[in-house]
KOLPAKE-148177 format. One record per atom (N, C-alpha, C): residue in one letter; z, y, x. Coordinates in steps of 0.05 Angstrom, whole numbers, plus 5000, padded with zeros to 4 digits. Layout:
! KOLPAKE-148177
AZYX ...
***
This chain:
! KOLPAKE-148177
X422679631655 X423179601683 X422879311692 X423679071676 X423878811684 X419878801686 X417878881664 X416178791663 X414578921691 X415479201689 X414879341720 X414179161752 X417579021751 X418578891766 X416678731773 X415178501742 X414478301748 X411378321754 X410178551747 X407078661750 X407178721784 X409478771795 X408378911817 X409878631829 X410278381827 X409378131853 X407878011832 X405678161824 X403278071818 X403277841784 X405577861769 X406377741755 X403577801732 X402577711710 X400877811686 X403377851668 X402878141656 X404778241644 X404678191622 X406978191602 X407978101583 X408278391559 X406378461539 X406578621523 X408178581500 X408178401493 X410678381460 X412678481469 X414078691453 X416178831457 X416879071474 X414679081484 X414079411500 X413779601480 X414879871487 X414080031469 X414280361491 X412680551486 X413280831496 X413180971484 X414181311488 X414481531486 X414581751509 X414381961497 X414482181522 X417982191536 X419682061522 X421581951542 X422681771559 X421081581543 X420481401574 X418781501590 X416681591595 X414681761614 X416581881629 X418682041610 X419482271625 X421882191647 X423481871639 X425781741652 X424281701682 X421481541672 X420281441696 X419881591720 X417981811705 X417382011730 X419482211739 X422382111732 X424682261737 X426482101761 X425181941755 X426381531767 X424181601801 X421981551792 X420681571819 X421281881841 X421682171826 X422382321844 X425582351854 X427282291843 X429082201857 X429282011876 X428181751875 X427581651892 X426581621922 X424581891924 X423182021937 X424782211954 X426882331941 X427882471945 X431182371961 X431582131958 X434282031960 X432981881996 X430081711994 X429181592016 X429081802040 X427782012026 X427682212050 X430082302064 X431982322050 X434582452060 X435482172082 X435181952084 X436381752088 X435281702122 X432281882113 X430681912147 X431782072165 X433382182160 X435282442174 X437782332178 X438182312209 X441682352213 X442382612217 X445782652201 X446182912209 X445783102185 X447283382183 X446683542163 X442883602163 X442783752134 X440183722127 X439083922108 X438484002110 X437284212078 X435984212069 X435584172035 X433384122021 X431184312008 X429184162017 X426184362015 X424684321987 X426584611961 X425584381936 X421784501932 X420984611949 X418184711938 X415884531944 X417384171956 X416483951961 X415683921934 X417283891920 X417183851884 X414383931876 X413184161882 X409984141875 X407284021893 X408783881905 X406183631923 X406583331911 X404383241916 X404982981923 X403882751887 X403182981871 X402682901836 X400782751833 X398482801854 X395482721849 X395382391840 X397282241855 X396182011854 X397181841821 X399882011816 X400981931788 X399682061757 X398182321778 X397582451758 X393782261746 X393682171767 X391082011766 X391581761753 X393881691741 X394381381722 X392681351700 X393381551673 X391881571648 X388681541659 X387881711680 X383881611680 X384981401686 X386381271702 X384881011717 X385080851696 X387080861673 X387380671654 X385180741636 X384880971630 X382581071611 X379680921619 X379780961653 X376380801661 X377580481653 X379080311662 X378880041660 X379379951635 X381080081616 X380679931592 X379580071579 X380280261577 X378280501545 X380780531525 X379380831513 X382280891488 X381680681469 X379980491455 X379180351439 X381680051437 X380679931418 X381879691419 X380879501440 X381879311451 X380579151472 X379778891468 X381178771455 X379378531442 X380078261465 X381278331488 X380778201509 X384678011510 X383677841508 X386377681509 X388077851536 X390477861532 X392977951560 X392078301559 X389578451544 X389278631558 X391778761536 X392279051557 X394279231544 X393779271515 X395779271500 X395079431463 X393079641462 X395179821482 X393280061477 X392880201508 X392080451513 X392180561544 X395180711548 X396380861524 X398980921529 X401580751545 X400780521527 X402980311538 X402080201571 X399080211579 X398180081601 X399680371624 X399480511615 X399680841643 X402980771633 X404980731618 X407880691619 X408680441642 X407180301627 X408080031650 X407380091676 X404480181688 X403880321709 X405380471731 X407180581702 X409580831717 X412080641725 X412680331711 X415080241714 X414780091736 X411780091748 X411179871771 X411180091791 X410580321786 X410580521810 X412580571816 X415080541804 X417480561819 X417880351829 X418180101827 X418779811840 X416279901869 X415079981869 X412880011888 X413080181906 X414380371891 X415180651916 X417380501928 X419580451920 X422380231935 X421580101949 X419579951947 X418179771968 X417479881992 X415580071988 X414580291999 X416180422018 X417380532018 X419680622021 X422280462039 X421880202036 X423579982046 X422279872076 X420379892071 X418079862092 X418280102115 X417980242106 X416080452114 X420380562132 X422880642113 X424180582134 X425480412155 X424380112151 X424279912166 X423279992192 X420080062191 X418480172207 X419880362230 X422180572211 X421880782228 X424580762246 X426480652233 X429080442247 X428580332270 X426380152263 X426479962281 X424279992297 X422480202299 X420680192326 X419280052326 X418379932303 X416079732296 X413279792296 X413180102291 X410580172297 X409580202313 X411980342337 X411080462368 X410280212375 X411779962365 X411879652376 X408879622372 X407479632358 X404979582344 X403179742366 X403580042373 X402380182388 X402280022416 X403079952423 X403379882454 X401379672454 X401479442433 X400679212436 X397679242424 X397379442404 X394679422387 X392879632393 X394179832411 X392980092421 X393280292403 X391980582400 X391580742383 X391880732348 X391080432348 X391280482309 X393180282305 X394580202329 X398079942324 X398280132301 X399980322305 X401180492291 X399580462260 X397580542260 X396380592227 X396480312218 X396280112229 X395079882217 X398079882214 X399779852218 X402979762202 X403479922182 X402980152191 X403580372163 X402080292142 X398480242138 X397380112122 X397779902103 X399279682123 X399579452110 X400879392084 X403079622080 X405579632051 X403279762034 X401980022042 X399880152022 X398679952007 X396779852029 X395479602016 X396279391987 X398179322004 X398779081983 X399679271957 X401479541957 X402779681934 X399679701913 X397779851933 X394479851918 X394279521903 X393779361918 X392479131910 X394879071880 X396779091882 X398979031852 X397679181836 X397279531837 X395679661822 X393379541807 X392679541815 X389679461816 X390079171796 X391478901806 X392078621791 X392078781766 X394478991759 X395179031740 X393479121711 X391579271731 X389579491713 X386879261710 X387079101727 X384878861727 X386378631690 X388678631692 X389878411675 X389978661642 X391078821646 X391679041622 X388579101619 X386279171633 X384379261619 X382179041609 X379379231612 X377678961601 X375678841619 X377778831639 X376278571666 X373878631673 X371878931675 X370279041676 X369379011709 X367379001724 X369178991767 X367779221768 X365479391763 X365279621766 X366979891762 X368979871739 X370580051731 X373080031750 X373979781757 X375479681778 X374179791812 X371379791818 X371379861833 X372880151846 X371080291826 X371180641825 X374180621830 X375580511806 X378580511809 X379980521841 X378180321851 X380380261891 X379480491900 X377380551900 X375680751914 X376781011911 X377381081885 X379281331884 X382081291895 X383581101891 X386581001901 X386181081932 X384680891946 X384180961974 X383881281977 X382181371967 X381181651979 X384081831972 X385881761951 X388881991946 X389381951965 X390481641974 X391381531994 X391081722018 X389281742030 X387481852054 X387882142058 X387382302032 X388282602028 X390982592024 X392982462017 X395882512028 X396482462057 X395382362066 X395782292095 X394682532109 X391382582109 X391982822121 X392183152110 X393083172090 X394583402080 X396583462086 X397683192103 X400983262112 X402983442093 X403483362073 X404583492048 X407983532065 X409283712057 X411683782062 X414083552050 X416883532070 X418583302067 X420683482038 X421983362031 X424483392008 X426783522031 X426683432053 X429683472069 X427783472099 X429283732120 X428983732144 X431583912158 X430983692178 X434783782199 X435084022194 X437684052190 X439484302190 X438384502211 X438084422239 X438184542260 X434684702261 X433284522251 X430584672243 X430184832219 X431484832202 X431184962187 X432785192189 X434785282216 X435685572216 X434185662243 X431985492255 X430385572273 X428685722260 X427485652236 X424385742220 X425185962200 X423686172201 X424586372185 X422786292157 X421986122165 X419186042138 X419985792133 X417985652117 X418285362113 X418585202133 X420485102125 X421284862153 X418984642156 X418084622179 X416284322182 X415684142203 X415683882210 X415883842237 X413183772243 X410483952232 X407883862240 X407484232253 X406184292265 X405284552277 X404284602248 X404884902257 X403585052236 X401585292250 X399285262245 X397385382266 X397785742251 X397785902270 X397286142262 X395986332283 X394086532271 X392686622290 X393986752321 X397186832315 X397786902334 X399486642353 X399086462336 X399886242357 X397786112378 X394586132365 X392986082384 X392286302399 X392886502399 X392586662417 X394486712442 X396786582434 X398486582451 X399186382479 X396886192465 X397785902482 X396385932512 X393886092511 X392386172537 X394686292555 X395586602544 X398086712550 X400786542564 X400586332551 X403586202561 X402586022586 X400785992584 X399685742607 X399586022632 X397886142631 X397086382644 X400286452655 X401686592631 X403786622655 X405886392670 X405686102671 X407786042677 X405185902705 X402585962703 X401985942728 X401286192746 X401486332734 X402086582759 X403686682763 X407186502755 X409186542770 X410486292788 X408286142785 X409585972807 X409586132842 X411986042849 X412086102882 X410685982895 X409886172918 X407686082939 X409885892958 X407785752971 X409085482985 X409785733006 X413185583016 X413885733050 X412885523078 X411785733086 X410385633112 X412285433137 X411685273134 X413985103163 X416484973142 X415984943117 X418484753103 X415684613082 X417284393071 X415984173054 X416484273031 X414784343012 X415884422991 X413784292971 X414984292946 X415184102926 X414884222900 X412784192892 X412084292862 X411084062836 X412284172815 X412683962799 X410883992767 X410483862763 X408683862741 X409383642713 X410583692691 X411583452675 X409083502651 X407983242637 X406483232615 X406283032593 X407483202569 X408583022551 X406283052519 X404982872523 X402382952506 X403382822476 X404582672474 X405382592445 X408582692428 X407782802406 X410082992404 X410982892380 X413182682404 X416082632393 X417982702405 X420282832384 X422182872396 X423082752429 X423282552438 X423782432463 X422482392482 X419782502476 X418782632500 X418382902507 X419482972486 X419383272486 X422283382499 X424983212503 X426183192517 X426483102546 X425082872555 X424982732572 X424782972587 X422083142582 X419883192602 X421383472610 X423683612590 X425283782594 X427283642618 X428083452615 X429783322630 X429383322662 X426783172664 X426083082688 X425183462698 X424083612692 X423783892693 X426783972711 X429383982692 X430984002705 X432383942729 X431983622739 X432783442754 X430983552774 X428283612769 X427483702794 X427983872808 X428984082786 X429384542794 X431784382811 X433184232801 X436484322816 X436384082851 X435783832838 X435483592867 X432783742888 X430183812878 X428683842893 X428184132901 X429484272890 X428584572899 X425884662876 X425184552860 X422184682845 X422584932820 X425084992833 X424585222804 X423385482816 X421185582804 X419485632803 X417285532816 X416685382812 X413785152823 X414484942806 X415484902782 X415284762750 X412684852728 X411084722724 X408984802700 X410584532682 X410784652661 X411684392635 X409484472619 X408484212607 X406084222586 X407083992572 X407684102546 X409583962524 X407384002498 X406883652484 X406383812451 X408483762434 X410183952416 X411483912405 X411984112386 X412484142357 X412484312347 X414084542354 X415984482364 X419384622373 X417984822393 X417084692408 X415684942434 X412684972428 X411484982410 X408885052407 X408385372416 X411285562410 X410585822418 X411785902446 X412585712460 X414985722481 X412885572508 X411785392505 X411185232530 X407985082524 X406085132545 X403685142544 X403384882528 X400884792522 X400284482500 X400184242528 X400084022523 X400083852541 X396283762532 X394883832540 X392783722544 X391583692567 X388283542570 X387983462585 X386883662600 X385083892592 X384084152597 X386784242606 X388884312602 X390884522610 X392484342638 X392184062640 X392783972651 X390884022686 X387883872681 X386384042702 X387084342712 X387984552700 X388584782710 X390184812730 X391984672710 X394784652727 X394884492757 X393784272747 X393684222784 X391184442802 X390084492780 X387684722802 X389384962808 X390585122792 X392785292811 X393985232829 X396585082820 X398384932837 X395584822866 X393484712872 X392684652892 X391284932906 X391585152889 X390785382905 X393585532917 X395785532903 X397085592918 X399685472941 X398885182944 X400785032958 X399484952975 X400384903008 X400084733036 X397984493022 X396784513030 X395284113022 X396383963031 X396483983064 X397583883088 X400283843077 X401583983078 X404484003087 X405683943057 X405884143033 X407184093007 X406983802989 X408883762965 X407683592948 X407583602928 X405883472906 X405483452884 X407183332867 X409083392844 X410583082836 X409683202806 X408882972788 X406983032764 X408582782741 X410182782716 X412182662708 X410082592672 X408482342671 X407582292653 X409582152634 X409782292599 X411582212586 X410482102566 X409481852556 X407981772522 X407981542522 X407681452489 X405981212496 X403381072515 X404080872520 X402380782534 X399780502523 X397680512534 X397080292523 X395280052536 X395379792539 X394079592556 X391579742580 X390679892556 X387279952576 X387680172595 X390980302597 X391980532615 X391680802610 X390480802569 X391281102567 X393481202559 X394081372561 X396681582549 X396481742520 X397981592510 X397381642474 X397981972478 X395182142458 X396582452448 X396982432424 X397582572411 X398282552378 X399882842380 X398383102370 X399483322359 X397383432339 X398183362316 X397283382290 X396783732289 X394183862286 X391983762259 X389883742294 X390483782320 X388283692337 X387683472340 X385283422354 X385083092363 X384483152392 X385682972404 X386683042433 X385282842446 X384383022473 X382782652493 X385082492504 X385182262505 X386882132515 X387882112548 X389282172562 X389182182594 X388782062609 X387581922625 X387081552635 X386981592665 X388581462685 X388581502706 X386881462720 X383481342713 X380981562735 X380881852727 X381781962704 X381382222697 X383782402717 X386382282718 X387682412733 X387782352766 X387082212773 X386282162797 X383082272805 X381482352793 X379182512790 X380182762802 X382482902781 X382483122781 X384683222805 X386283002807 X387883092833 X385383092862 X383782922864 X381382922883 X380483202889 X378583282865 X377683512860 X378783752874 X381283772861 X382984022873 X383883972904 X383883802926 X384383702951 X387683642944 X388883602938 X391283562935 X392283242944 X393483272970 X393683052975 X395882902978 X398183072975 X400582892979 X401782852950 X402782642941 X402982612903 X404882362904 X406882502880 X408482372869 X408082312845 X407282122831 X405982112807 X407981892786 X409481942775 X411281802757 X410281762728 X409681512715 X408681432686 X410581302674 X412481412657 X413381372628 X412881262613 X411581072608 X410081012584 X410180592586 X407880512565 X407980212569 X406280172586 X405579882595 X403579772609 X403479992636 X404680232639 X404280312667 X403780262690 X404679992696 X403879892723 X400779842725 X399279842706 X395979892698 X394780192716 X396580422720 X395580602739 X395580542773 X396380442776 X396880372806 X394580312809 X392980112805 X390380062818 X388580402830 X389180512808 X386280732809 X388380972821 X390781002826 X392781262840 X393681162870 X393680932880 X395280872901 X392880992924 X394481102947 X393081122967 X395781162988 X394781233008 X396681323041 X398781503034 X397881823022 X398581953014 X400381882986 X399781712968 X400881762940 X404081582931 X405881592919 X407981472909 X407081472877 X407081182869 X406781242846 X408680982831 X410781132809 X412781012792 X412581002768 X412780682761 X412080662727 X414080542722 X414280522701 X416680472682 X416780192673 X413780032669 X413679752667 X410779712681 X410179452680 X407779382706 X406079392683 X403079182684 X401379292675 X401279032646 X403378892644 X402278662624 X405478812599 X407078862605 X409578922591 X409879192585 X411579152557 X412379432541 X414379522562 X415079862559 X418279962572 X418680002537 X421480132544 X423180072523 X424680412520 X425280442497 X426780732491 X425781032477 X422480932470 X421181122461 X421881082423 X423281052414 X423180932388 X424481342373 X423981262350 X425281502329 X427781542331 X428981372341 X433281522353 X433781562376 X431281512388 X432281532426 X432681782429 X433981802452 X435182072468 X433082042484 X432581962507 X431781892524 X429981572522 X427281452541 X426781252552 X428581112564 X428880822564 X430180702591 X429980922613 X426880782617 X426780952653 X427081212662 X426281392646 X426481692648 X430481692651 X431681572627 X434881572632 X436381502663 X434781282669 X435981042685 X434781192725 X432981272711 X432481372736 X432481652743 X432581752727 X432682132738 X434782152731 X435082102702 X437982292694 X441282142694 X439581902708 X442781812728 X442581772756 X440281722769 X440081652798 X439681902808 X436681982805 X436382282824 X437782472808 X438782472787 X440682792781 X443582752797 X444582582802 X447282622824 X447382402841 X445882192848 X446881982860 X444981972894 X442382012890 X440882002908 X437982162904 X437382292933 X433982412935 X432382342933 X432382032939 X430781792944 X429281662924 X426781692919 X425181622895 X425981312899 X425281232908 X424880882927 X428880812914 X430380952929 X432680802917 X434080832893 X431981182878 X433481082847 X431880882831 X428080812839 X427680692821 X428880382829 X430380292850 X430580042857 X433779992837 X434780232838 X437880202820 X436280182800 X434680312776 X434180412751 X432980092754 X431480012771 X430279712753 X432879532753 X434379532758 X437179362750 X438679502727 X438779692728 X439679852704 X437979792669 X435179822676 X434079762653 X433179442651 X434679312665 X433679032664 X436078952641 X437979032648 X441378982630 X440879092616 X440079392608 X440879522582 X438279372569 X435279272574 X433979132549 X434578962545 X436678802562 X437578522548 X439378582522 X441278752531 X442978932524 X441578962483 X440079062491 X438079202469 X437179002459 X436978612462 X435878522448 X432178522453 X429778702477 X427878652483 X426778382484 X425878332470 X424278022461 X422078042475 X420578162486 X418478102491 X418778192534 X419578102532 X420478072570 X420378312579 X421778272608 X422578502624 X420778712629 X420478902629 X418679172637 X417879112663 X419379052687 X418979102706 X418379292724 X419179502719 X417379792732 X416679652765 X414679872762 X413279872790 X413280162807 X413480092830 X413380242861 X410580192874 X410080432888 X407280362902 X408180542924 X407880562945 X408280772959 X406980802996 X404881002996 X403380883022 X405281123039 X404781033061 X406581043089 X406281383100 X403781563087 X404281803097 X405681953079 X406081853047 X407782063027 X411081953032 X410781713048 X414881643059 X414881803075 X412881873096 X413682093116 X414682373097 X413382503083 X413282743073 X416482763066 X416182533045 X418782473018 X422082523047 X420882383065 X423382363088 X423382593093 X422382793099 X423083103107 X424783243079 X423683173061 X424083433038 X427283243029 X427583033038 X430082823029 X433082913039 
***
């Protein structure tokens, strides 16, 4: 374990007095799945139940030690000053660095998920913030590998190549194999009559169903009443995390009960939880939805209020992420396209997300209100792996308009004082959000009737 230790910060390892057996092998690889098994539980607050048929994933890359040591040194003697005695002892030590490595691993990686370091990454780096932090621990754990099998074998760089080349590619196939966790919440696992998992699990009668669910929750929306203002609502939460998969429930509610929209609500959620319950949030299901809703509501007279929930990012798209699809991203000429299209002219358009004040340019008009959460150079705050809620989605619906006021205009003017204190509050380092208001002079008229 000490020599483990010292191979993986890159130390040249020290063979006099090493020795193995199939019980050290067997301590090791007993050492690393516990391990595995103890980190995972640690990602979960809250009761939990354990998923032991995890126990047959996840081998490939340990089970790949002996070749890799077999290609860089050879079963032979080596001749090569520092290199390993033999390949037994090189795949032992291997195993004592792969635990110091998984800990690391592991140390990181719940660093990451604590602290919102990745979403942090997302906002600022776009679409691959996220991968490129997750990468960075892989990396360096590879590159120790690799020192090691470079110092123990016989300094060959072709045999070394092949070596990264396969490392990377396990790498890559665990990632997207999405292999099953050791432990998932209590509360999901007496949801699932099957294996518990928090990635969809596609099944033929689930894609058959999703047309069905869209289909019916737009041919029960109510027809607009003739001679009143009425108000139909539309929430879309394309990245499926937990907290927006709440939000968008949230703000849904705040509307049925403050604005009158229950039944004139379409929710388009991706999340595994409602994959069989509530249409997908894409950008296709999204066009529909305002193309119904603009067939059956006043142009003139009704309004639109449309509740964007995701990451966000500098250039103004709306991160999707519902694993195993790849989703178009939503960008406000696309949704301002499509509100055009359909004639839909009176719009309340609320963005969730970072850099939001980036939509205003391409949504504002006479007719439109449009509310973001931060302007177009700053992160918002609250989308992390423990949130309940965003700042702004909290600060403004589900304390201003759910009992305090009707008034878009005066909950977001409370909620930007509200989230100005709680990110100080929170320690936000990287400056105020700022949300933004836009609002042209014929959707104050509207908003004033239905108020």
């Amino acid at each position: 374990m000490r020599e483990g230790a010292s191979a993986a910060l890159f130390r040249s390892p020290r063979w006099e007095g090493l020795a193995t057996a199939p019980g050290v092998v067997t301590v090791l690889v007993l050492m690393l799945l516990a391990q595995a098994v103890l980190f995972q539980r640690l990602t979960i607050e809250g009761p939990a139940v354990f998923y032991w048929q995890a126990i047959a994933y996840g081998w490939l890359s340990f089970a790949l030690l002996p070749f890799y040591a077999l290609l860089t040194r050879g079963a032979g003697p080596s001749g090569r000053p520092g290199a390993a005695p033999d390949m037994a002892l090189l795949v032992t030590l291997m195993l004592a660095q792969s635990v110091w490595l998984e800990l690391f691993l592991s140390l990181c990686f719940g660093g990451l998920l604590y602290s919102g370091s990745d979403q942090w990454s997302v906002r600022f780096l776009g679409r691959w913030g996220g991968w490129i932090m997750w990468a960075i621990p892989v990396l360096l754990a590879l590159v120790s590998q690799l020192t090691l099998l470079a110092r123990g074998g016989r300094g060959r760089r072709w045999p070394l190549a092949l070596t990264a080349g396969m490392m990377v590619g396990v790498v890559a196939l665990g990632v997207s194999a999405r292999q099953p966790e050791y432990w998932y919440p209590e509360r999901e696992a007496a949801d699932s009559e099957s294996q518990p998992s928090r990635f969809l699990k596609l099944t033929p009668e689930l894609l058959e169903a999703q047309p069905v669910l869209l289909a019916r929750q737009l041919a029960a929306l109510a027809p607009q009443r003739p001679g009143k203002v009425d108000m139909y609502a539309l929430t879309f939460a394309p990245y499926g995390d937990d907290v927006f998969r709440r939000e968008s429930q949230m703000v849904a509610g705040v509307m049925s009960a403050r604005f009158d929209t229950a039944g004139r609500t379409v929710q388009l959620v991706n999340h595994f939880q409602t994959a069989d319950s509530l249409p997908w949030a894409t950008t296709l299901n999204l066009q529909r939805a305002i193309r119904s809703v603009a067939n059956i509501m006043d142009k003139d007279e009704d309004i639109l209020f449309i509740y964007l929930t995701s990451h966000g990012a500098r250039e103004g798209q709306l991160a999707a992420n519902f694993w195993p699809f790849e989703l178009t991203e939503l960008t406000p000429a696309m949704l301002r396209k499509s509100l055009d299209e359909a004639g839909i002219r009176n719009r309340v358009i609320a963005i969730s997300a970072c850099f939001s004040g980036s939509w205003i340019p391409a949504l504002k008009g006479d007719s439109t209100m449009v509310l973001t959460a931060a302007d177009a150079h700053h992160t918002s705050y609250g989308c992390g792996y423990k949130s309940e809620l965003t700042f702004f989605g909290r600060a403004m619906f589900d304390e201003q308009l759910r009992s305090k006021t009707r008034s878009f205009e005066q909950a977001h003017a409370a909620a930007r004082e509200i989230i100005r204190q709680r990110e100080i509050d929170a320690g936000k380092d990287d400056g105020y959000s700022n949300p933004q208001l836009s609002a042209g002079p014929d959707i104050r008229a509207k908003l004033a009737a239905i108020q």
